[in-house]
Each structure stands twice: as C-alpha cells, then as structure tokens.
N, C-alpha and C positions, 0 to 999 in steps of 0.2 A: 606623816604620822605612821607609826609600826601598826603592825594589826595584832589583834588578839590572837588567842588562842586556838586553834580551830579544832572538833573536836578528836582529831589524830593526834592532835600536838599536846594536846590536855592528857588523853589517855596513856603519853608517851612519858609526859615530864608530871602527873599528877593522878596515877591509874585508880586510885580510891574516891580523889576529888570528880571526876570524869562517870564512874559508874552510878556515884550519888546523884550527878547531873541527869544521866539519862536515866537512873532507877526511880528515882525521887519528884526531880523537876521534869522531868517530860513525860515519865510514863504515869505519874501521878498526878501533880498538881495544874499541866496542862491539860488533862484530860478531863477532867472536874468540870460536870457539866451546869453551873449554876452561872458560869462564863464561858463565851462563846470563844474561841479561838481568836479571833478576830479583836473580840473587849481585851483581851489578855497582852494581843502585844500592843495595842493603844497604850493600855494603862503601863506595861514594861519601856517603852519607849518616854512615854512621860516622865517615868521616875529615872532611865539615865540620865537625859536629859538634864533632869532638874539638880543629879545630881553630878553632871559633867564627866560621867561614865563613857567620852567619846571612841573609846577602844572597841565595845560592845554596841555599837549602835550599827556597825555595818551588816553584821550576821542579823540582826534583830531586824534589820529595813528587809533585808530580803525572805524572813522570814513571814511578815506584817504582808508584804505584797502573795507572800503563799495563803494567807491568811484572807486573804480579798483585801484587804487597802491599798486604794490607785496610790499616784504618783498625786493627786490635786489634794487627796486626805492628807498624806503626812504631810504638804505641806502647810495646810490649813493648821491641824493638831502642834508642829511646830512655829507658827504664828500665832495659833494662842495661849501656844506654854511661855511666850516672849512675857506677856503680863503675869506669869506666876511664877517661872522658874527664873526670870532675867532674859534680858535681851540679848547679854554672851552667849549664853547656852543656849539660846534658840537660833542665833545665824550658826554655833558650833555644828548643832544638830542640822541647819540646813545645809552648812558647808558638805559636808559629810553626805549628807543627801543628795546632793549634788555631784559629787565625786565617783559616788557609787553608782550614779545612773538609773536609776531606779525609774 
C-alpha cells in the first residue's frame, strides 16, 4: 500500500491545501476544548475506517498513540467498528495497525 501524503509532501504538491490543514484543522478545530485530543482521534480513526480511508490511517495511529491511546485501545475500537463499519474495514484498519507497529 503507498502512503499518503505527509505534511512536506502536501505542502510541496498542494501549498494552499497544506496551510488550511495546519491553519484550520490543527491549529483550530483540534484545539477546541469541548474534545479532548484523545476523543478526536477515536472519533477520526472511526470515520476512516468506516469510510475505508486506509491511506490516512497510518499518520492518525501514530498520532492517537501521541494522544495517549495504547496499542490494546485501537485495537478494541477497531473490533468494535467490525459491527458498524463492516468487518473489511476493521481487519483493513487492523492490518494497518499491524504493519505500523504501534
């Protein structure tokens, strides 16, 4: 599987996309204190997931573990997004987990 973008490469091939990312989504919307860091990349890793977004799920696992989620949560969280998002996308998202070592 290729990997996403990472953000030298976004800033490189999408320099507007890339500033709204860190203008918008991290210096704003992850900082918003009504969610804890932590709730935000649960809930972000849930909705690749479900939406089979496995490109972005390697940045966001290492991000969720800087966030305090072990290695036994994500895998819990993608065993019970197996009963809502499908069971493809929850061995996807485990494979992935897996790979990356987390």
């Amino acid at each position: 599987m290729s990997h996403s973008l990472d953000r030298e490469s976004l800033e490189r091939v999408a320099p507007k996309l890339a500033e709204l990312t860190q203008q918008v989504l991290f210096a704003d919307i992850w900082q918003r204190s009504t969610l804890t860091p932590r709730e935000r990349s649960l809930l972000t890793l849930a909705t690749l997931t479900a939406l089979g977004r496995d490109r972005q799920l390697p940045w966001h696992l290492h991000f969720a573990v800087q966030n305090g989620l072990s290695q036994e949560e994500l895998v819990e969280l993608f065993t019970h997004l197996a009963f809502y998002a499908g069971w493809p996308a929850a061995v996807s998202a485990l494979t992935v987990l897996e790979q990356e070592s987390i």
